[in-house]
C-alpha positions in Angstrom: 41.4 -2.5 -57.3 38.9 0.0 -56.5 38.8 -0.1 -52.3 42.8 0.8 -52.6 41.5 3.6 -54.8 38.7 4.7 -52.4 41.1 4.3 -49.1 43.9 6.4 -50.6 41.6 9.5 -51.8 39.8 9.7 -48.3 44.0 9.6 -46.9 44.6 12.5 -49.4 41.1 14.4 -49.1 42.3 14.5 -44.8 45.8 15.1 -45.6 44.6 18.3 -47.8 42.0 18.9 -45.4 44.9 18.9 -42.6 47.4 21.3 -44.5 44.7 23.7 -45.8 43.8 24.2 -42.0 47.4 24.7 -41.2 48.1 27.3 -43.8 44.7 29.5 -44.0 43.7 29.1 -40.8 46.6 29.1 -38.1 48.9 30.5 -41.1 51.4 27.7 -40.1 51.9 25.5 -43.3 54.5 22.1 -42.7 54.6 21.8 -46.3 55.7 23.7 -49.4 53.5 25.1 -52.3 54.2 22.2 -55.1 53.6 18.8 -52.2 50.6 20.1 -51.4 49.7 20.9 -55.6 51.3 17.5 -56.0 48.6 15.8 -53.3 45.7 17.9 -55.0 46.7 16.6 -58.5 46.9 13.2 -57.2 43.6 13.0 -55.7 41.9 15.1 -59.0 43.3 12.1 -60.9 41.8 9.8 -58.5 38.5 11.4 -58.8 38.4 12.1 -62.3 39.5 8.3 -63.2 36.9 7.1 -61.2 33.9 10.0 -60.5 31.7 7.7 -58.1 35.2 8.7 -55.1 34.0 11.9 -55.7 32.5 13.8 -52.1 30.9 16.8 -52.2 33.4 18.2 -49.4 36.2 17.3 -51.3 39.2 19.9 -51.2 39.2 19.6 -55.3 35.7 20.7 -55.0 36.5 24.5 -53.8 36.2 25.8 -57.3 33.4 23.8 -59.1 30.5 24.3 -61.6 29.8 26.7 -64.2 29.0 30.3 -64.1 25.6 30.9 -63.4 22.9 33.6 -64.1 21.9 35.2 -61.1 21.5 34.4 -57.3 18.2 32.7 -55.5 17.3 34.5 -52.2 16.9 32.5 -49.5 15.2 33.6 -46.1 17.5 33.8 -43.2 17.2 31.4 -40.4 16.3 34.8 -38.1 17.3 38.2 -39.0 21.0 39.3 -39.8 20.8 42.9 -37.9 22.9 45.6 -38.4 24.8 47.2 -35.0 24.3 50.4 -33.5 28.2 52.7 -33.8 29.7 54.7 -30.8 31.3 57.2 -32.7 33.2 58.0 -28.9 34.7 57.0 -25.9 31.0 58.7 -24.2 29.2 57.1 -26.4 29.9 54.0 -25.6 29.9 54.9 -21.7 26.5 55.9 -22.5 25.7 52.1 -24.2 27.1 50.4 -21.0 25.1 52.6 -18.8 21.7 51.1 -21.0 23.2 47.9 -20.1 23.1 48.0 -16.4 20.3 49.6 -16.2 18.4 46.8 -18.0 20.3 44.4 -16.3 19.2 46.2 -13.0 23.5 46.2 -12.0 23.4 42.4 -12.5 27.3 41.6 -13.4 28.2 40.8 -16.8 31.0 40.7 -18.9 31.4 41.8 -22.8 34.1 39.6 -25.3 35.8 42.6 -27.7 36.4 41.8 -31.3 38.1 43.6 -34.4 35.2 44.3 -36.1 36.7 43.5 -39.8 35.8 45.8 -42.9 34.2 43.2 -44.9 30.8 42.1 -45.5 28.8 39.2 -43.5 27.6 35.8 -44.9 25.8 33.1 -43.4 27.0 29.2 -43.2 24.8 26.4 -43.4 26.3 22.6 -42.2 24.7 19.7 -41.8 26.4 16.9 -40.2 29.5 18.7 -40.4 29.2 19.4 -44.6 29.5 23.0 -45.5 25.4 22.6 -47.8 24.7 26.5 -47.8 26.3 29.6 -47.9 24.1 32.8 -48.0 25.0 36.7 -48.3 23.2 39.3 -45.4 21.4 40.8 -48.2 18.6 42.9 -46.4 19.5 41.0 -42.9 16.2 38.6 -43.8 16.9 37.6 -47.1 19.9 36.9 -48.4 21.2 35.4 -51.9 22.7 31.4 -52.5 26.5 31.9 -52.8 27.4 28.4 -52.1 29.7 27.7 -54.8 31.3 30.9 -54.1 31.6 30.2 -50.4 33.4 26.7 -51.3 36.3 28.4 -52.6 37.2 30.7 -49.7 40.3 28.3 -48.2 39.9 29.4 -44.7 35.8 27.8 -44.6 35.6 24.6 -44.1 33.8 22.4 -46.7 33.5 19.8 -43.6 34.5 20.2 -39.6 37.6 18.6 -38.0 37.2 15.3 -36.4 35.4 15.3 -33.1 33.4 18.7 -33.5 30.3 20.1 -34.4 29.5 16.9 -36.1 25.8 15.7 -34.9 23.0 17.5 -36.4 22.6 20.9 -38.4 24.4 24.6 -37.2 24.9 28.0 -38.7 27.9 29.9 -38.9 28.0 33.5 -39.0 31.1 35.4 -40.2 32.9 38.3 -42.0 34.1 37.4 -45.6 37.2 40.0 -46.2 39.9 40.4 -49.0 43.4 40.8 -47.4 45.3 43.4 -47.7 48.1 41.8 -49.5 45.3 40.1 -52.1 43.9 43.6 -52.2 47.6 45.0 -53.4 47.6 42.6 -56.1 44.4 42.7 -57.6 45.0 46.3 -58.1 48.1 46.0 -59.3 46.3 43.6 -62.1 43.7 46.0 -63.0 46.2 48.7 -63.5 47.8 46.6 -65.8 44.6 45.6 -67.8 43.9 49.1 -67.8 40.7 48.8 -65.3 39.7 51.0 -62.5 41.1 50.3 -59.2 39.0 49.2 -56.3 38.9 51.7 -54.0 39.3 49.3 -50.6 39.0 45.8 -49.7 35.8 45.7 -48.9 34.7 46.8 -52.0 36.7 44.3 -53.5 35.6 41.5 -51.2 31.5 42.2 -52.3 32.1 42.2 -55.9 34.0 38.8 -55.5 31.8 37.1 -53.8 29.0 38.2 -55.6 30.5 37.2 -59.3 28.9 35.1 -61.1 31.6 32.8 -61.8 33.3 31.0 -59.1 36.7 31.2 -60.6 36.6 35.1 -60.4 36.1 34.8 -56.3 38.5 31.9 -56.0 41.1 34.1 -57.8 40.2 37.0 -55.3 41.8 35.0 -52.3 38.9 35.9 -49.6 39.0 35.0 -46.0 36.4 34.1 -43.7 36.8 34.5 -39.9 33.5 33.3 -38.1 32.2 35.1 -35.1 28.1 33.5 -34.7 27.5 29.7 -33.9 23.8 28.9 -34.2 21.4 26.3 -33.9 17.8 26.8 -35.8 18.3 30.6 -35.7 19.4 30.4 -32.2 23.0 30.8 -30.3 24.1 27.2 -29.6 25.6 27.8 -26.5 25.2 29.4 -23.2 27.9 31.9 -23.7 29.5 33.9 -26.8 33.0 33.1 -25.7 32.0 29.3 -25.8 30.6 29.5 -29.3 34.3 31.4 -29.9 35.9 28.2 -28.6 33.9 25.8 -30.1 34.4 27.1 -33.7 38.0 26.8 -33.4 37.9 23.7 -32.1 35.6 22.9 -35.1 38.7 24.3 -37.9 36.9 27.7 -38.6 38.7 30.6 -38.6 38.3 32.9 -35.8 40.2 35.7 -34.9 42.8 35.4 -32.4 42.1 39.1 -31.0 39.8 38.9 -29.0 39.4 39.4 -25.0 36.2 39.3 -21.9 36.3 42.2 -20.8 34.7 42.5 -16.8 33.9 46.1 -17.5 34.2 49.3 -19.6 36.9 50.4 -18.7 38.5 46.8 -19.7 36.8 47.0 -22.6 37.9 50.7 -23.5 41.6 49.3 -22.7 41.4 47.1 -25.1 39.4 49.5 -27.8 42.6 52.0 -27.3 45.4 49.1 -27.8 44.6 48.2 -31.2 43.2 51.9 -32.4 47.4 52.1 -32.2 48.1 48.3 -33.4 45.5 47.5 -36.4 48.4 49.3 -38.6 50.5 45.6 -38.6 47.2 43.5 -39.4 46.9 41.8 -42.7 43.6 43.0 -43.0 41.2 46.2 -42.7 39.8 47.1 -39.1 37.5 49.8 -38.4 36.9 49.3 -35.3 36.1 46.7 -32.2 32.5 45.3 -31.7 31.2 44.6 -27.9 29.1 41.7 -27.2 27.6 40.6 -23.5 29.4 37.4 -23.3 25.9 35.7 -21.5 23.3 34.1 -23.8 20.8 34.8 -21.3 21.6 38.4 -20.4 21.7 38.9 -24.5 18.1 37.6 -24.5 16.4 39.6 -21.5 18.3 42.6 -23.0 16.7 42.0 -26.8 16.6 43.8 -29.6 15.0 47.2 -31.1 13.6 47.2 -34.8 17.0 48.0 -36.4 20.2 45.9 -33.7 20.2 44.3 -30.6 20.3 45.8 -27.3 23.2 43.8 -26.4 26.2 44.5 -28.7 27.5 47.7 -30.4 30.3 48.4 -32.3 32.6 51.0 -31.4 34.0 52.7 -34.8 37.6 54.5 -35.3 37.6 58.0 -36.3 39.2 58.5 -39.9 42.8 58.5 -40.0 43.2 62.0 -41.6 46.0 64.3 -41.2 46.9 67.7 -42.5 50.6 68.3 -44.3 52.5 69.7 -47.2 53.6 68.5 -50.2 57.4 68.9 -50.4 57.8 67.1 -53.8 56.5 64.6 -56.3 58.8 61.4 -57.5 58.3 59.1 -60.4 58.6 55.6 -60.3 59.0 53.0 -62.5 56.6 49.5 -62.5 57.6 46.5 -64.2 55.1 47.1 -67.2 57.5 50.2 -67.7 54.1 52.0 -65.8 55.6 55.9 -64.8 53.8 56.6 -61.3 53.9 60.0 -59.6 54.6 59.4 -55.6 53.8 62.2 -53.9 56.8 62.9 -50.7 55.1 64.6 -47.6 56.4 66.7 -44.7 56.1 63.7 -42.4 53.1 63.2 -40.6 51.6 60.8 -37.8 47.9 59.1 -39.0 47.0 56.7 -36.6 50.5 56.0 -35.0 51.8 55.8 -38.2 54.7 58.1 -39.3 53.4 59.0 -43.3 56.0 60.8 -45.5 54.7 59.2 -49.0 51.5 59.0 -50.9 50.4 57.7 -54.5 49.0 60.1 -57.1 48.6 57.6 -59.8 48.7 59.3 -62.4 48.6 62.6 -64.2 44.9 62.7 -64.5 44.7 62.3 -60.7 46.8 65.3 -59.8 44.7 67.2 -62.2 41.5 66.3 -60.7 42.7 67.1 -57.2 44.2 70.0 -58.5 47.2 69.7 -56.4 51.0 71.4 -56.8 54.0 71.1 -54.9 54.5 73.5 -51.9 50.3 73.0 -51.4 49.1 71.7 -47.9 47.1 68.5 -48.4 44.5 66.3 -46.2 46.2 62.6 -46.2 44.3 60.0 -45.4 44.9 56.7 -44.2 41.4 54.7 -43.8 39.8 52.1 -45.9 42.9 51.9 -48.0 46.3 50.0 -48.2 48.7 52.8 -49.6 47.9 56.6 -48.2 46.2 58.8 -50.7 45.8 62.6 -50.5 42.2 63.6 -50.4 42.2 67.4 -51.6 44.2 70.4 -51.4 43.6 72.3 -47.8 45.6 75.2 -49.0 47.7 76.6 -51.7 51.0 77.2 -50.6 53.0 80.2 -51.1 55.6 79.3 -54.3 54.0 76.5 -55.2 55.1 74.4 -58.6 52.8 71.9 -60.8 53.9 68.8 -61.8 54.7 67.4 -65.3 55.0 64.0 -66.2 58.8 63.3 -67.5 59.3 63.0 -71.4 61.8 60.8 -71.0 62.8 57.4 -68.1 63.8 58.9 -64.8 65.8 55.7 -64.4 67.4 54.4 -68.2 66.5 58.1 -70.2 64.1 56.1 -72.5 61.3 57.4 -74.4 58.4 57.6 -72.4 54.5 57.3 -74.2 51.1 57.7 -73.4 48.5 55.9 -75.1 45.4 57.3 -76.8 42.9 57.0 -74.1 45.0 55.5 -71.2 46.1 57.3 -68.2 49.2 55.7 -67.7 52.8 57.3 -68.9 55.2 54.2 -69.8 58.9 53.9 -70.4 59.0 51.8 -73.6 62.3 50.2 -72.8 62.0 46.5 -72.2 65.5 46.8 -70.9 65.0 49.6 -68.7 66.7 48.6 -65.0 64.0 49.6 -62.8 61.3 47.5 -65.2 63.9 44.6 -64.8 63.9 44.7 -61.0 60.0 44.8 -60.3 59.8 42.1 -63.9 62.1 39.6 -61.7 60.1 40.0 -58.5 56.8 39.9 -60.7 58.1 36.3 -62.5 59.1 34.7 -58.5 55.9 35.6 -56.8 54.0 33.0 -55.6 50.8 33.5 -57.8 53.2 33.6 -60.5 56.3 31.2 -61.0 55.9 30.7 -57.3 60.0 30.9 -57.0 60.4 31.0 -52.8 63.1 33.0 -51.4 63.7 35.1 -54.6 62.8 38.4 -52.6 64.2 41.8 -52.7 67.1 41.6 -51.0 68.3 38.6 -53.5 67.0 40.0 -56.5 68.8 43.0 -55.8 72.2 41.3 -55.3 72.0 39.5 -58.6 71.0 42.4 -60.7 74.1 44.5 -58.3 76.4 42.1 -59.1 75.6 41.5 -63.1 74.1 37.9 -62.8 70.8 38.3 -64.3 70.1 40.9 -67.6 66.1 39.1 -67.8 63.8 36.4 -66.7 65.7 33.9 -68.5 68.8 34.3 -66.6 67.4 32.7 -63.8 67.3 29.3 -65.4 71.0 29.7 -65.9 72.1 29.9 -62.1 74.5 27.6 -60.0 74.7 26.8 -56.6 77.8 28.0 -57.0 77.1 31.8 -57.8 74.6 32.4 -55.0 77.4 31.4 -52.5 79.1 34.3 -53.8 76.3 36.7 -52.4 75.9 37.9 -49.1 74.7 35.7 -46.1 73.8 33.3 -48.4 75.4 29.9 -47.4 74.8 26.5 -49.0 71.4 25.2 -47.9 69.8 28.7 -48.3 71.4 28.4 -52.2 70.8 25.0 -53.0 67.3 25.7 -51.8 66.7 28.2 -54.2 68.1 26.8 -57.4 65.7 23.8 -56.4 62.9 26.1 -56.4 64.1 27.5 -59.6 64.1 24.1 -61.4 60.5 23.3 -60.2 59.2 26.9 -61.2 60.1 24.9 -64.8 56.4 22.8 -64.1 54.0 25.6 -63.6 51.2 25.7 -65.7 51.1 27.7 -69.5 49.1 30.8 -67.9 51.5 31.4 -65.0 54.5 31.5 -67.6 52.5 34.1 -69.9 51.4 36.1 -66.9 55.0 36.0 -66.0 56.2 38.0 -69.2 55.1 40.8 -68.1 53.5 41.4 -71.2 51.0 45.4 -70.2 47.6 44.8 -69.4 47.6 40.8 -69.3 47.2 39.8 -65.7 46.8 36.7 -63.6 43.1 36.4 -65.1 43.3 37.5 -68.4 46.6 34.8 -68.9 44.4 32.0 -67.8 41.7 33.2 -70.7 44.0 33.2 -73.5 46.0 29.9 -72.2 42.8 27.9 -71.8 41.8 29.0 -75.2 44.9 29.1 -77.0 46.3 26.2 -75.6 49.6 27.0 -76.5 52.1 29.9 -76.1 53.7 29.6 -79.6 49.7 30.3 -81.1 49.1 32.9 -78.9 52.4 34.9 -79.8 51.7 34.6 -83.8 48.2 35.3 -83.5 46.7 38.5 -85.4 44.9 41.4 -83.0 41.5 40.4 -84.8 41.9 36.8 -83.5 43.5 37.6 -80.1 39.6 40.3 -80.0 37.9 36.9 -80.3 38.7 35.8 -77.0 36.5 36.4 -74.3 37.5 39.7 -72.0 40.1 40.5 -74.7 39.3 43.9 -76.2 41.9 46.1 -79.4 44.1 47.6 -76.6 45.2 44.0 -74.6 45.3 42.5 -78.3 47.5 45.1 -79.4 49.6 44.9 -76.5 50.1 41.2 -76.8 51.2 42.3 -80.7 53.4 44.3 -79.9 55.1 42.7 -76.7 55.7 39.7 -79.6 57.2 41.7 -82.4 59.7 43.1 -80.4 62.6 40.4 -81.4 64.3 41.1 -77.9 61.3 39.5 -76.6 61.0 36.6 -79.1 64.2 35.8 -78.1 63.6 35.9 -74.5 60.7 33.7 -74.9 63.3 31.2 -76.9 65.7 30.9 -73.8 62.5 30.0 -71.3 61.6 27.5 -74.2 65.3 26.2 -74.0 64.8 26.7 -70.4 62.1 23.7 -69.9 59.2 25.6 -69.3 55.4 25.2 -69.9 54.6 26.4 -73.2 51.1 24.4 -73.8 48.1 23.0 -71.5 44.5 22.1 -71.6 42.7 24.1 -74.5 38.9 24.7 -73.9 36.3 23.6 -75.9 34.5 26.5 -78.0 30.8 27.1 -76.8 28.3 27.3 -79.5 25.4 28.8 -79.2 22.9 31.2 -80.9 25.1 34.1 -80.5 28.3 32.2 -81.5 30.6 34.6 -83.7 28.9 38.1 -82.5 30.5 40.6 -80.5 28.2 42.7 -78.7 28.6 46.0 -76.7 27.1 46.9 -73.5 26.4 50.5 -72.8 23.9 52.6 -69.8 21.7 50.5 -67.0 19.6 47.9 -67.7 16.2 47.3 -66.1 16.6 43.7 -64.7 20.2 42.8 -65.9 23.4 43.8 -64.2 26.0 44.2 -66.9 28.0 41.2 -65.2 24.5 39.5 -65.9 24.4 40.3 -68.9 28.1 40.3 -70.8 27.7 36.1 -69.0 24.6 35.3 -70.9 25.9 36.3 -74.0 29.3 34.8 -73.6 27.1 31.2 -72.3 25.4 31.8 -75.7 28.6 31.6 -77.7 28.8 35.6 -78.4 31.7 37.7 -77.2 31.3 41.1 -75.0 33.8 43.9 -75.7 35.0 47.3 -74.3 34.5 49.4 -77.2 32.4 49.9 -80.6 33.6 49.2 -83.7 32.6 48.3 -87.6 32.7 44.6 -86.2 30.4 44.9 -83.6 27.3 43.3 -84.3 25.3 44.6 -81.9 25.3 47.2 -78.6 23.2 46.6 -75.9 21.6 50.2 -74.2 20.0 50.4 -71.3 19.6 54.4 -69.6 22.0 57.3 -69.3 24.0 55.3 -72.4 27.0 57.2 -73.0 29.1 58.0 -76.0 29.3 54.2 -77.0 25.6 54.5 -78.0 26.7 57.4 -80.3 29.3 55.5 -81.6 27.0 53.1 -82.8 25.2 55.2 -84.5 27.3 56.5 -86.1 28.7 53.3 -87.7 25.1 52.2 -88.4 25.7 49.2 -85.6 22.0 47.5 -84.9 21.3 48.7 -81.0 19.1 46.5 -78.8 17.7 47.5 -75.8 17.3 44.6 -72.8 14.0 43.0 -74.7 16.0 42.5 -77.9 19.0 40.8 -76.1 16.6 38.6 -74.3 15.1 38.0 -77.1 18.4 36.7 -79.5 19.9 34.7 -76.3 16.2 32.9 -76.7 
């Protein structure tokens, strides 16, 4: 019984294998969304009925073991070094003229490459099994990030048939957060209330570096590889050839790349995609040049600080100078009220710019701006274009207020004690409904394919849909009413529809909509809930004992649930077929089980990721803010106005020692 067992996991571990090469690699999937989640809970059966099939490459393996305390260092097979910049075209003239000169007017050639805004990590593989995963660190030391490595899709856990499997290599590559994962982890954060990253790369570091894997597997990182090594060393005789061989391999490499006979080939190049890194799906800041000959690269060397041989030619900033003309509010699906600042149009790196965010009212306050004032726009390191300062003040210029009332239904719009957000409060309200529907079909959400825009639109244009629910409640029949919509497209979707039915409890809570629970904080409460029904009658003080859930997400979740337009909404998706329970977690007990603790200033050894995980491993709770529950705050230096708090209150404060001390 168990060789028909064994045979059919390794057939679904290489069919897995096959279709997460196709889909983060070549972005080319053959198969939907729910086959491949049906051949990954197939083989997780398999492997948790019978834990001996179990392989350390397996794809059920990408997001595995429990958060951690802190990172080992590990020295580098040889050093990681940083790249001299050419700042200009002369610059890098100036770089090539080094070259020959070294090379006595030898020929050579240089392969061009994005060079990707992210941050480097090393890859460690031995007989074609991802074993080690390390960041750059100080370019000779670098810290163990292996189980965070194992859930970045486009790394291979183990090599495709035929290559790169004798022996042990090191791969070298740029881990980077796309742009469109980017979009939507700040879209999450605005809705928990949290700072916004302020660019991918950022983003990309803090992922990789979390302490528990599930926060970088929820970050949807990529990995494109540009070093093959062997013992420290390039593995073969030319760069392009390690290029080739990667690929071959399954890793990710990026398709843009080109040999170049010459500068002025290479220049060519550099100037094409200054005007075409606009339409990538990630951040480029500019192209790195590397002699394509191992040999040349090795009688050229290296200084203290880069090698002779490469350099990396960086993009100025994409800044440009223009006037305000008028501010716009619009309307999220959390009811959020965002000023959008509309600009005199402008070009910033080829790209005609005529809108800009301004967040939010204490934004425009800090950068002082009004409309009719001439602004610096800028257009690098971030997705949406943002206005830097004010240049000038213009002539008649007006400042901005923040609407009392819905620009779209004329409801009541409020602003929270202590938030910067402005929100309509009208769960009806038509421009909430639109985003709400797009929000519930997304593919991290209810996963609903081909429920864009343009068909969203229609249905709420035409009366079909007044909420989520509605959804459930559509026939084949109705979409063939619609525009260039003809059966197989409309069948199609109410197919998609009825499996959106099976998605797990924290996809349908993150699908209300409900303000400041996002994809991350609906996971928390479903896995320790276990159940929509006892999350929705739960008190604030019981939703504040749940891990990352502070008084302002409780008290949102409170009041989303007494609202009887929503009780009944969450009837109809009951009625509906949908997931209302899953897997609850066990409780951990520890020595600091049923304390809440606050963490305030910089401590000496701990980072406060560090530290809020060792107190949750120990059973205790972390939480935003100090109150007569809190049992404790932690203070480290430069403590703020939490310490005070405390004080106040007569809370017992602990400095590092004294935590260290209770977690034992």
């Amino acid at each position: 019984m168990k060789e028909p067992l064994e045979k059919r996991a390794e057939e679904l571990r290489k069919q897995l294998e096959h279709h997460e090469y196709l889909y983060y690699v070549l972005d080319q999937p053959e198969i939907s969304d729910a086959e491949f989640d049906g051949l990954m809970r197939e083989l997780r059966g398999i492997e948790e009925a019978h834990p001996e099939l179990r392989t350390p490459d397996s794809p059920t393996q990408r997001v595995g073991g429990a958060p951690r305390e802190g990172f080992v260092k590990v020295a580098h097979s040889s050093p990681m070094l940083s790249l001299d910049n050419a700042l200009n075209e002369q610059e890098l003239r100036d770089f090539d003229a080094r070259v020959s000169g070294l090379l006595k007017s030898k020929d050579y050639e240089y392969v061009a490459e994005l060079k990707l805004d992210g941050l480097s990590m090393a890859a460690h593989y031995s007989a074609g099994r991802l074993e080690q995963a390390l960041t750059r660190g100080d370019g000779r030391v670098g810290e163990d990030v292996t189980e965070n490595a194992r859930t970045i899709r486009s790394l291979p856990l183990r090599t495709r048939k035929g290559a790169l499997e004798q022996g042990g290599f090191e791969v070298r590559g740029e881990v980077v957060m796309p742009r469109k994962s980017f979009e939507r982890l700040n879209e999450e954060r605005d809705a928990g209330g949290l700072a916004r990253f302020a660019n991918p790369r950022n983003a990309a570091a803090g992922a990789l570096r979390a302490l528990d894997p599930g926060v970088t597997a929820a970050r949807q990182l990529d990995y494109f590889s540009y070093f093959l090594l062997r013992d420290g060393r390039p593995a073969m005789e030319s760069h392009w050839a390690s290029l080739e061989t990667l690929t071959a391999a399954g890793f990710k490499v990026n398709p843009h790349r080109k040999k170049c006979e010459g500068i002025e080939e290479l220049l060519e190049f550099i100037r094409e995609w200054e005007n075409k890194r606009d339409g990538l799906p990630y951040e480029t800041d500019g192209v790195v040049a590397k002699i394509d000959s191992i040999a040349q690269q090795e009688s050229l060397g290296w200084t203290a600080k880069a090698p002779r041989w490469a350099v990396a030619f960086k993009y100025p900033a994409r800044q440009s100078q223009t006037v305000l003309e008028s501010i716009e509010v619009q309307v999220g699906r959390t009811g959020t009220l965002t000023p959008v600042a509309h600009l005199k149009p402008v070009t910033i790196g080829g790209v005609t710019v005529a809108r800009a965010t301004l967040h939010n009212e204490d934004e425009i306050a800090r950068l002082g701006v009004e409309i009719g004032d001439t602004v610096l726009v800028e257009r690098s390191g971030d997705v949406i274009p943002k206005i830097v300062r004010v240049v000038e003040h213009g002539r008649k210029r007006r400042s901005f207020q923040m609407p009392r009332s819905c620009p779209v239904c004329g409801g009541h719009v409020a602003r929270e004690e202590g938030e910067a957000a402005s929100r309509c409060v009208n769960t009806n309200c038509p421009a909430r409904l639109r985003e709400s529907l797009l929000h519930f079909a997304s593919r991290h959400v209810m996963d609903i394919d081909g429920m864009g825009d343009a068909l969203v639109d229609q249905l709420l244009s035409r009366g079909m849909v007044h909420n989520i629910a509605d959804l459930y409640g559509l026939t084949v029949e109705q979409l063939l009413e619609l525009e260039r919509m003809g059966n197989k497209s409309a069948s199609k979707v109410i197919h998609n529809i009825d499996q959106s039915r099976s998605r797990p409890l924290a996809r349908v809570l993150n699908g209300l909509g409900i303000p400041f629970v996002g994809e991350r904080t609906a996971q928390i409460l479903a896995s320790y809930f276990g159940s929509l029904d006892e999350i929705a009658k739960a008190p604030a003080e019981t939703l504040q004992e749940v891990n990352e859930v502070g008084p302002k997400v409780a008290e949102s979740i409170c009041e989303f649930f007494a609202e009887k337009r929503n009780r009944e909404l969450v009837d109809r998706l009951r009625a509906a077929g949908l997931t209302f329970t899953g897997p609850k977690e066990k409780k951990k007990e520890g020595p600091l089980t049923g304390t809440t603790f606050v963490l305030t200033g910089t401590l000496p050894t701990l980072t406060r990721e560090e530290a809020k995980l060792r107190i949750e491993q120990a059973g205790g709770k972390v939480a935003g803010s100090v109150s007569s529950k809190t049992s404790f705050v932690v203070a480290g230096e430069e403590a703020g106005s939490k310490l005070d708090k405390a004080k106040q209150l007569g809370v017992p404060v602990l400095d590092e020692a004294g935590l260290l001390a209770k977690l034992g």
